[in-house]
C-alpha positions as a Markdown table, in Angstrom:
| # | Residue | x | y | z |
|---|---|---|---|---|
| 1 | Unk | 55.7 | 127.1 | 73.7 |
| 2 | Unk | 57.8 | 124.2 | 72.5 |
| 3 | Unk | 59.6 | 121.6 | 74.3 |
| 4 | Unk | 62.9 | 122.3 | 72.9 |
| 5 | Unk | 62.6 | 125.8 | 74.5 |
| 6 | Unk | 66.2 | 126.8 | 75.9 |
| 7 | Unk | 65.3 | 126.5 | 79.8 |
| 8 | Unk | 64.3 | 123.0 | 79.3 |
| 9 | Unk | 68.0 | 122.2 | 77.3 |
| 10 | Unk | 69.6 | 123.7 | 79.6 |
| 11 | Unk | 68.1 | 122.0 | 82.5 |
| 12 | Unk | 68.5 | 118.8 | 80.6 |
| 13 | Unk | 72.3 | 119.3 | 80.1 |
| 14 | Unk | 72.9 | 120.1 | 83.8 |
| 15 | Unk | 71.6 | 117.2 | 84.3 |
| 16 | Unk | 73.0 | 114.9 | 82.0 |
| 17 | Unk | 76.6 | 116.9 | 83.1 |
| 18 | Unk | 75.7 | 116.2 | 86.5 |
| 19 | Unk | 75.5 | 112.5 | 85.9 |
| 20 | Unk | 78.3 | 112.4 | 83.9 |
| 21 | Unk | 80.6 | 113.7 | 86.2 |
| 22 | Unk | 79.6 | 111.5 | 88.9 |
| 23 | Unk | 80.3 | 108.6 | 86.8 |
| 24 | Unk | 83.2 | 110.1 | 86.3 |
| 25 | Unk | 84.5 | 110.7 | 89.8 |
| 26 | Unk | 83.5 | 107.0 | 90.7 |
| 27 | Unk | 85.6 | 105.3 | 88.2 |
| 28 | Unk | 88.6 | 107.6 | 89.7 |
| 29 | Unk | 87.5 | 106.6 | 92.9 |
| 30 | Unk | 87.6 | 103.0 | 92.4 |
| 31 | Unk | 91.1 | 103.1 | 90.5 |
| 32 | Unk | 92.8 | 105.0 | 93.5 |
| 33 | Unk | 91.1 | 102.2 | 95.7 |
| 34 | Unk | 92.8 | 99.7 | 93.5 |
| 35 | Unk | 96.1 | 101.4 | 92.8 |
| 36 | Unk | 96.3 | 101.4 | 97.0 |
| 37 | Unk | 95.0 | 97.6 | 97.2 |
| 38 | Unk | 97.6 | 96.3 | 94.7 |
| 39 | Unk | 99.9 | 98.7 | 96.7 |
| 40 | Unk | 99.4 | 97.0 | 99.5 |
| 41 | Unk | 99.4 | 93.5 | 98.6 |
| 42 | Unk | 102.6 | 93.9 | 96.9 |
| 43 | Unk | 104.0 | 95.5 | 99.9 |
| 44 | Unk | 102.7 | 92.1 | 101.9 |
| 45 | Unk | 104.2 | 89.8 | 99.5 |
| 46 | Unk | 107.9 | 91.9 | 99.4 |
| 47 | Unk | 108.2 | 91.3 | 103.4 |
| 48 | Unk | 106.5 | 87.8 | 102.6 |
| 49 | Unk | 109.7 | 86.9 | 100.0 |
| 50 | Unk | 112.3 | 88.9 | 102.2 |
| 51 | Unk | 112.0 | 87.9 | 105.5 |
């Protein structure tokens, strides 16, 4: 029985997947949360400038 045996690559690659995709979702996560921070400081410094 080796180790390369096609249970243990496939648990491997759900794994690895699994990681991956949670990298994944954090770095979208954390450019929404800086699209709506830049958002809102531009918004602040429009009614800053305008009024």
């Amino acid at each position: 029985m080796g180790r390369n045996n096609e249970r243990n690559i496939k648990i491997h690659n759900d794994k690895l997947h699994k990681a991956q995709d949670k990298a994944k979702q954090a770095e979208i996560l954390r450019k929404e949360k800086l699209k709506a921070i830049v958002k809102k400081f531009n918004d602040q410094n429009n009614t800053d400038n305008n009024g």
